[in-house]
N, C-alpha and C positions, 0 to 999 in steps of 0.2 A: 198131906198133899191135897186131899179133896175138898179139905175147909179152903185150903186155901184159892183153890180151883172153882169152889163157891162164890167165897167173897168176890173175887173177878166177876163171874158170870152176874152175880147181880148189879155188880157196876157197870156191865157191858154191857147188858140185855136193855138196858134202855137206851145206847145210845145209838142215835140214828144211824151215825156213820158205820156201827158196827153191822148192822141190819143191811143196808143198803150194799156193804163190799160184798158180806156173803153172798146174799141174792144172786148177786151180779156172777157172781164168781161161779156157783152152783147153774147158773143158767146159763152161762154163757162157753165151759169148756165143752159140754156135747154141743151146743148149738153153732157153736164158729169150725167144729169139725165137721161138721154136717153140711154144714154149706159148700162144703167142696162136692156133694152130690150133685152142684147144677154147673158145678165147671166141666164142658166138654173140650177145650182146648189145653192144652197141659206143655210146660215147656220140660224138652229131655231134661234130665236123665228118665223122668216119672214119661211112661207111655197111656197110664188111666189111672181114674180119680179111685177106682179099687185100692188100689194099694193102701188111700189113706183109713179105711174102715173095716180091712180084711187082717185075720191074723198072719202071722204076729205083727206084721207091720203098722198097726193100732197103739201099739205102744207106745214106739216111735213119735208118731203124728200128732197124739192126742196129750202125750208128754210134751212136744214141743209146744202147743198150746198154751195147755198148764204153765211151762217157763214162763210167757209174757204175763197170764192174770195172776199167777202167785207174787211174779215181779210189783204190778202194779198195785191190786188189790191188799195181798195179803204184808205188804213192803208198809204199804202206807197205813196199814191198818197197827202193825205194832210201832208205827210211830204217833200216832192217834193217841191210844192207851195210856200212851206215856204223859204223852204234853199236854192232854185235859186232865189228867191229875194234877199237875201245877199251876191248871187253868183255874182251877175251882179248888185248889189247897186240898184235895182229899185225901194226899198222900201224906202230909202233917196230922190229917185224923186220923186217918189211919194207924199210924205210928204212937198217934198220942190215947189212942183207944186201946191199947195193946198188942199190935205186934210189931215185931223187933224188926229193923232196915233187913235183915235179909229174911226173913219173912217175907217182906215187903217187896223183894226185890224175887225171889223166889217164886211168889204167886207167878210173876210175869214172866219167869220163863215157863213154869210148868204151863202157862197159858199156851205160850208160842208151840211148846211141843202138843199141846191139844188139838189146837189146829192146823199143825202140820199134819199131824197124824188122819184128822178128820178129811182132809183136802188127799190126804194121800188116799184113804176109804172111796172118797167116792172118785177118783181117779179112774182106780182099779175098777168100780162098779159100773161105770161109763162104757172103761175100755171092753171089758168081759160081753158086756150089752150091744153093743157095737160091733163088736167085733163076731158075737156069735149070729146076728140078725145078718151082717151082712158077708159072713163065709159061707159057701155054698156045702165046702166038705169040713168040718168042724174035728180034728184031732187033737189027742190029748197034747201030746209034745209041742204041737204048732203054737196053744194058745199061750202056753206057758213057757214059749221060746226064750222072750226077752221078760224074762219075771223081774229078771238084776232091773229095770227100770223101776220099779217097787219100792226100795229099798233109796235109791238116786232120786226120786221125786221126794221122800221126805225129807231128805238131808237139801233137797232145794229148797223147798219150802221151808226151813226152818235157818238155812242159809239166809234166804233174805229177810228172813223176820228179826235173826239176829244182828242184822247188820243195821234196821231200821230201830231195832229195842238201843242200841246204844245212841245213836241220832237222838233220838227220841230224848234220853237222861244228858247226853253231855250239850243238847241247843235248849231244851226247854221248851220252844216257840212252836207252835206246830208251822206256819207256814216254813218259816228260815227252816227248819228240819225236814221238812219235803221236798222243797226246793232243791238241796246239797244229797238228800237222796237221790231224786232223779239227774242230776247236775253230774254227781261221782258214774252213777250207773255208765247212763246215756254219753256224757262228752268228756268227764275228766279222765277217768282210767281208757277210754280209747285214745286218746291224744297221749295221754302217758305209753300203752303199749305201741302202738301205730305208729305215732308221729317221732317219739323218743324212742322207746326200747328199742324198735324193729329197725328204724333210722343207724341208730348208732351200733349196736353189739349184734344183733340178728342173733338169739340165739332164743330154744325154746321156753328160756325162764321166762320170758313175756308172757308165758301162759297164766302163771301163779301167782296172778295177781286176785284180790279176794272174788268179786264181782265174775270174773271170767272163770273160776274156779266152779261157781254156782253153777253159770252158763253151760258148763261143760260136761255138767253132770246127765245131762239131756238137753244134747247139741241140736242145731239144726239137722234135719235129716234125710241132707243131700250130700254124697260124696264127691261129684265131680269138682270144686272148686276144693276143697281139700287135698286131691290129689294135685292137683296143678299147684298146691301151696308148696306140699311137701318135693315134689320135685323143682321149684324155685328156690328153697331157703333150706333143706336140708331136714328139716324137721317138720312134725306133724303139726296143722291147724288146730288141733284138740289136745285135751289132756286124755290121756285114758281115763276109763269108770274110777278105778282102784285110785290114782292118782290124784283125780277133781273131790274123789269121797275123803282122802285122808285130807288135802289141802283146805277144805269145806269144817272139817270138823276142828282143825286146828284155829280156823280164821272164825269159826264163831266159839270155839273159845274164849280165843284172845277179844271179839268184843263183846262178850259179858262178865268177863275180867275187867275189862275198862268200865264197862258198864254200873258193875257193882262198886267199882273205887269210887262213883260221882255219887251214889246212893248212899255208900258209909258218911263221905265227907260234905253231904246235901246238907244245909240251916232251915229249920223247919217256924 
């Protein structure tokens, strides 16, 4: 695993795109949380910008964050990985230098799980920092209220990396593959749950679809418009933790299952 976890890093470590999402990513979840310390007007349910930096409710906030830059940065990035290896043929050298298509295929997930892992690190280091600078009384229980968000951030994070690692092997193309990433995310699977599922059957399996699964795992973290769901249609606006976490792990199975059939049956 760590050769392999190698070989990656020294094919990643030069490439700009990889350098420039981190960056971004590492600089920008304390920093877009933080900027709520100059909002003084706040619409109910929230009565002050506290909440967003005080325990435990730091979890919450700084999770829901995370959701958009993992979405965006770390989505696009294992589709990156992919489609300039058949930019520049390096996955045929690869192959053809010695290691075997799931090797090959292997490296990249064990990659995804690195940096989910690492995006979950400094999540948590963020939130701990944050959250202890700005609680006035700091207890133990308090800070470790919502820890389950821990656990739900890496299964996000490796949720959409998985979803972009198969993008990535079954288009080839980086743009066409970023595109139908952001394309599914953003307007197809809403139009499918919203415009069809909820139109025609209204029931909670709208939730299960893979993308909203993710989403769910560290929802928005406002309750009043979910109660007024659930008292409209009968069922809850979210999936539970337990629920979005088995759905989430089931759904990137299945695409690095798909993923690994394009890599067996790839012509080098």
């Amino acid at each position: 695993m760590l050769y392999l976890l190698k070989l990656e890093w020294i094919k990643l470590n030069k490439l700009l795109s990889f350098r420039i999402f981190t960056i971004f990513y590492f600089g920008l979840l304390p920093a877009i949380l933080l900027t709520g310390k100059r909002l003084k007007e706040l619409p109910p349910p929230i009565m002050t910008n506290e909440v967003f930096f005080i325990f435990p409710t730091v979890w919450e906030y700084l999770g829901y964050v995370g959701n958009w830059l993992c979405f965006f940065f770390f989505g696009f990035l294992s589709i990156i990985i992919v489609t300039t290896e058949y930019s520049y043929r390096t996955m045929r050298q690869n192959i053809i230098t010695g290691l075997s298509r799931r090797q090959y295929f292997m490296g990249k997930v064990y990659f995804i799980v690195a940096m989910s892992l690492v995006a979950t690190a400094y999540y948590v280091l963020c939130a701990l920092l944050i959250g202890y600078f700005s609680t006035s009384s700091v207890y133990w229980h308090k800070v470790w209220q919502h820890a389950d968000y821990i656990p739900r951030y890496f299964l996000m994070c490796f949720g959409y990396m998985s979803f972009g690692l198969m993008l990535g092997f079954l288009v080839k193309r980086t743009g066409i593959a970023l595109f139908l990433y952001l394309a599914y995310i953003m307007f197809i699977e809403l139009i499918l749950r919203w415009g069809v599922h909820l139109q025609l059957i209204q029931h909670r399996s709208m939730h299960f679809y893979p993308m909203n699964a993710v989403e769910d795992l560290i929802p928005m973290p406002f309750t009043q418009m979910a109660d007024q769901f659930l008292s409209q249609y009968g069922f809850r606006l979210f999936l539970s933790p337990l629920e979005a976490s088995v759905t989430v792990v089931v759904y990137s199975l299945i695409f690095l299952s798909l993923a690994y059939q394009v890599v067996k049956r790839a012509d080098l």
